[in-house]
N, C-alpha and C positions, 0 to 999 in steps of 0.2 A: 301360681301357688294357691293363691283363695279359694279360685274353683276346683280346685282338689279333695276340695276337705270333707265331700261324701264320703269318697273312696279313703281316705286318710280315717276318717272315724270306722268305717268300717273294717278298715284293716287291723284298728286297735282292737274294736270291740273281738275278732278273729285270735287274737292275741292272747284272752283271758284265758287260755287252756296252762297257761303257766304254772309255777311254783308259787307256793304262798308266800307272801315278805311277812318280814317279821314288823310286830308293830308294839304298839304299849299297852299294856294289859288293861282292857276296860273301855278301852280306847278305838275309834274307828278308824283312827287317823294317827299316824306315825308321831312320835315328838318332835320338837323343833329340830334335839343335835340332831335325828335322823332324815328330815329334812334335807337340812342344813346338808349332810353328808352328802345327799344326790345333788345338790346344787355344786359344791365344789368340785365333784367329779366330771359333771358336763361342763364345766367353766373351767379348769386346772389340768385334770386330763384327758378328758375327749376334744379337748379346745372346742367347744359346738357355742360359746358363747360368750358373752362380753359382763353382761350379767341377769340375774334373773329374782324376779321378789314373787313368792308364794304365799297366797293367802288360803287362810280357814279360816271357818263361821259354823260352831255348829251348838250343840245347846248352853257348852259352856264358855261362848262368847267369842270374840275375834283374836287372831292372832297373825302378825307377819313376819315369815322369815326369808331373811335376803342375801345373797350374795353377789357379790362382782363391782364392778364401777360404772359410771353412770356413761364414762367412754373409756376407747384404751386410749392408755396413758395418760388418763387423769382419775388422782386419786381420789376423789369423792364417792362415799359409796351410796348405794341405793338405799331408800325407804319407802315405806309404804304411801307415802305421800309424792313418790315418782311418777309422773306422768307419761305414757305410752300412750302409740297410735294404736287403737284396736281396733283395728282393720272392719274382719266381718261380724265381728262380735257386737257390730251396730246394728246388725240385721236383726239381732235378738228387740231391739230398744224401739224398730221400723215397724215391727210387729207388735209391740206389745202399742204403739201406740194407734194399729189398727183394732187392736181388742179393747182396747180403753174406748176410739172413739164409738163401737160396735153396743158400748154397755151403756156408752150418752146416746145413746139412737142418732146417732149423728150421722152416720153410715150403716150398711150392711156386708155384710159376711161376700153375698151373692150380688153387690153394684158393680155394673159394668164398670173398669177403669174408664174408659171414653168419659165417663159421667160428668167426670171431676179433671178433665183436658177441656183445654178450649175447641171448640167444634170446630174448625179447620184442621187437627189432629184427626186424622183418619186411622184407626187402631185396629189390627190385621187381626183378621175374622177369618174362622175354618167350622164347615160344614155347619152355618147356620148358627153358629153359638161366640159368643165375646169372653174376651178373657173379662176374670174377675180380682176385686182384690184380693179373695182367698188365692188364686191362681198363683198372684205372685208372691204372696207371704209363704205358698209351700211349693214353689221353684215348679209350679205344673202350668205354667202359661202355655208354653210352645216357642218363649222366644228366645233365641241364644243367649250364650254366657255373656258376650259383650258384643255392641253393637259395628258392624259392617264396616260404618264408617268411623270409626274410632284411630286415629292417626296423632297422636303424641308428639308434637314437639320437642318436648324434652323424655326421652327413654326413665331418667333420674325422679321423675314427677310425673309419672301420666297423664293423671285426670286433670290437671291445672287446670285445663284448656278445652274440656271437651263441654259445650255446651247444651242448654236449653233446647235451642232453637234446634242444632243439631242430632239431637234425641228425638224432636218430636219430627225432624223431616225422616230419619229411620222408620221411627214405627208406621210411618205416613205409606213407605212406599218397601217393607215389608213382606213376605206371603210365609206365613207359617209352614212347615214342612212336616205335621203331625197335628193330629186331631187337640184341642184344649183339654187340658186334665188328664190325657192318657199314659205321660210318663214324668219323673222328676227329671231337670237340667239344672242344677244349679247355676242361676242366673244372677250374676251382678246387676247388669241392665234392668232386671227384672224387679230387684231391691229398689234398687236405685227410684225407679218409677213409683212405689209403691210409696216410698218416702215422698217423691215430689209431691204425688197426687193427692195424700193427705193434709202434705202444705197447703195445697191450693182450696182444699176441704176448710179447713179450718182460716185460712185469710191471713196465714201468717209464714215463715221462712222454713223451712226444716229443724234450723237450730233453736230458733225460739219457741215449736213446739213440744220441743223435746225437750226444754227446759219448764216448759209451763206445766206440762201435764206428768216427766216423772223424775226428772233429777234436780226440780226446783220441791215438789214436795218431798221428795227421799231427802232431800238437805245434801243431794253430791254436788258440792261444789266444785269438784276437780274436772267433771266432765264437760266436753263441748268440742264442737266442731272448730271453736275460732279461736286461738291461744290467747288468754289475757299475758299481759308483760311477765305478772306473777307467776302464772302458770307458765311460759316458758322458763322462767329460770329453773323451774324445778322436772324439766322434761328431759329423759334419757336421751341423749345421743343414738339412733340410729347405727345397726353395721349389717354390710351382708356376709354372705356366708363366708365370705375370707374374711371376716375380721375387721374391714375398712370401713370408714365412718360411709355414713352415703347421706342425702339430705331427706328434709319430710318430706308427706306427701301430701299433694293441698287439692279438695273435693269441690268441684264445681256442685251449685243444685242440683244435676243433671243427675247425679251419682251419691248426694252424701247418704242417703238414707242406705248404701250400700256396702260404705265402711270407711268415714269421716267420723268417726268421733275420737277423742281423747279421751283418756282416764287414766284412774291409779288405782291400785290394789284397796286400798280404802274404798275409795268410791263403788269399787265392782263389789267389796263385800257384804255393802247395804243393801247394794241391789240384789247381791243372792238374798243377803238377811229376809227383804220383803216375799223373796217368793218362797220361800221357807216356813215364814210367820212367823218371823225373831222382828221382824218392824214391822208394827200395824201401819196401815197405810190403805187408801179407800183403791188402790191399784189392785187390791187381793183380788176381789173378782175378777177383772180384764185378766191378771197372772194366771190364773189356775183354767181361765175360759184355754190359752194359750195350747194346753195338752187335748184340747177334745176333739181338736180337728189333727188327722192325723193319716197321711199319705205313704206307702209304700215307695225305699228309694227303688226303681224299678233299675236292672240294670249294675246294682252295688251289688258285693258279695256280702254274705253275712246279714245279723239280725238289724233291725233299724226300721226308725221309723221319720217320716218329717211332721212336725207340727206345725203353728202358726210363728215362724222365725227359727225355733228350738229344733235341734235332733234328738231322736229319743231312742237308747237304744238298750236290749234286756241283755246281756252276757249271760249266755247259760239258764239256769233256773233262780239266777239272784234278780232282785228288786232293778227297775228302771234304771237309764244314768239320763238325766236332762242334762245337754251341751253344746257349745257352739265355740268354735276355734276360729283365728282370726289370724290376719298375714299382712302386712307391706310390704316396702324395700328395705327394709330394717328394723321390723319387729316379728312377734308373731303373740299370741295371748290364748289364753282357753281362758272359759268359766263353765264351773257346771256343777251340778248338784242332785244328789241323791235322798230323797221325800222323806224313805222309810228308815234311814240312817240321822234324817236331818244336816248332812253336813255339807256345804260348799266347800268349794272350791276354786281359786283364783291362781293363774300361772303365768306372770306378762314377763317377755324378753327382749333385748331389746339389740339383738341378733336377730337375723332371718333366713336360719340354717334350715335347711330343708328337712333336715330330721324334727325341728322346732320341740316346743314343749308339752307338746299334747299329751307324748303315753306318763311325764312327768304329772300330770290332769287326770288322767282315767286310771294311773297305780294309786295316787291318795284317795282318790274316790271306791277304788275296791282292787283289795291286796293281789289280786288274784289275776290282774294283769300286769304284765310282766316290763321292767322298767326297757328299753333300749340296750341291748349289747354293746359292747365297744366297739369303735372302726376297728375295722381289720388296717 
């Protein structure tokens, strides 16, 4: 379902030929009741979810509205202080922390990955040229979605168990099937690397750097790869798409920069707030470097683009949408935000219906895509 989500944004953006929704006069973004309203109809009567908390950020400050429970059959309801797995929505946080380290000269744009592997890692080369870390920040390496040898023990928790060592004997023995840079593959593996390899950059874990450089200065304390006790008390429950609990899912290094982290509607709204410029924050630079580099998805229908983490895609003749969606065994999440409107947008659920909450994501963002029909 993760690797989907070219073809999934794309489909929505295709989508925006729709009817206008009605919204509040003056206003970009619908009111809470009316919110509120699509929330109970995908949770009450399309049954597509357990619950779902929606966030806005735009110049006149944050706002959350929630519906559902935190599991079925238990009554507690959601807040903006719920904690959800955001799958690939780390990918956004993997990248931004290679434009941060780009803006300390600590790295470049154009370093070979090998650089930053230990030299017994032999990293699959085509026609003379090495993947780079731009490569993988915009899915143009060459290397599969997930790697070859990737075998799960448990179906319920994939990644628990897929190792270091085992990452690095893949890319070892490897042969690319396409030239570097020639086409997008949305690659987990590829994420995944991109995160290690900045660890290993900087001398510290994935988690720790991703606290040091942008959710320890953002002040999101909700986010992180490794649940404090705290933070689990306040973590939704997981269900799949029939409705049943299922368990988390826990990211070995190999992979977390891939879609290991944690958060909550809170936390993601500061982090739109900064790339917005509702929170100053010395990330501004690294955020905005994030849209300059920017890859054709080759191969996807419709308009789009990939940046560095971000997809960017124009509906028609209206303004950008900056986004990225995110999937487990039991959640799914979008964030995304529109520059010249100013307004973010946060939508985490904590179902993982295949219809998920994304066109719920790109209707608040612009009326003009059309929300999801009913099942037949």
């Amino acid at each position: 379902m993760i690797a989907r989500i070219l073809v999934d944004i794309a489909t929505a953006v295709l989508l925006v030929a729709g009817t206008v929704a009605q919204s509040v006069p003056n206003s970009p973004v619908p009111s809470d009741d009316e919110i509120r309203k699509i929330l109970i109809e995908r949770i009450d009567t399309f049954h597509q979810g357990v619950g779902i908390v929606v966030g806005v950020v735009d110049a006149h400050g944050r706002r959350i509205i929630t519906y559902g429970k935190l599991e079925n059959g238990d009554p507690r309801p959601l807040n903006g202080d719920t904690i959800f797995e955001i799958g690939s929505v780390t990918k956004v946080f993997t990248s931004l922390l290679l434009a941060d380290m780009v803006q300390r000269g600590e790295v470049a744009l154009t370093d070979p990955v090998a650089k930053y592997l230990p030299p017994e890692v032999k990293m699959p080369e085509r026609g003379g040229r090495q993947i780079t870390l731009v490569d993988l920040s915009t899915h143009t390496s060459g290397l599969p979605r997930g790697p070859s040898n990737f075998h799960p023990k448990d179906q319920a928790n994939p990644y628990a168990d897929y190792t270091v060592e085992q990452l690095y004997h893949f890319l070892s023995t490897y042969q690319l099937t396409r030239d570097i840079g020639s086409q997008v593959e949305y690659s987990n593996l590829g994420a995944g690397l991109l995160g290690l390899a900045l660890a290993r950059r900087a001398g510290m874990d994935y988690e720790a750097l991703v606290h040091s450089r942008i959710t320890g200065p953002l002040g999101m304390t909700s986010t992180g790869n490794t649940l404090t006790p705290e933070m689990k008390a306040r973590m939704a429950v997981g269900h799949n798409a029939q409705l049943k609990s299922v368990p988390n899912w826990d990211d070995s290094p190999a992979i977390a920069g891939a879609g290991g982290l944690r958060s909550s509607a809170k936390d993601l709204l500061i982090f739109l707030g900064a790339n917005l410029g509702y929170v100053k924050s010395p990330l501004g630079p690294a955020m905005a470097s994030m849209l300059s580099v920017r890859r054709p998805p080759t191969g996807t229908p419709g308009p789009g683009q990939v940046g560095l983490g971000w997809l960017i895609v124009k509906p028609s003749d209206r303004d950008e949408i900056v986004l990225h969606t995110g999937g487990t065994g039991g959640y799914r999440s979008f964030i995304g935000y529109e520059a010249k409107t100013g307004v973010g947008i946060v939508v985490l659920s904590n179902t993982a219906t295949a219809d998920g909450v994304d066109d719920i994501g790109m209707h608040l963002l612009d009326s003009y895509a059309p929300l999801l029909a009913a099942p037949k």
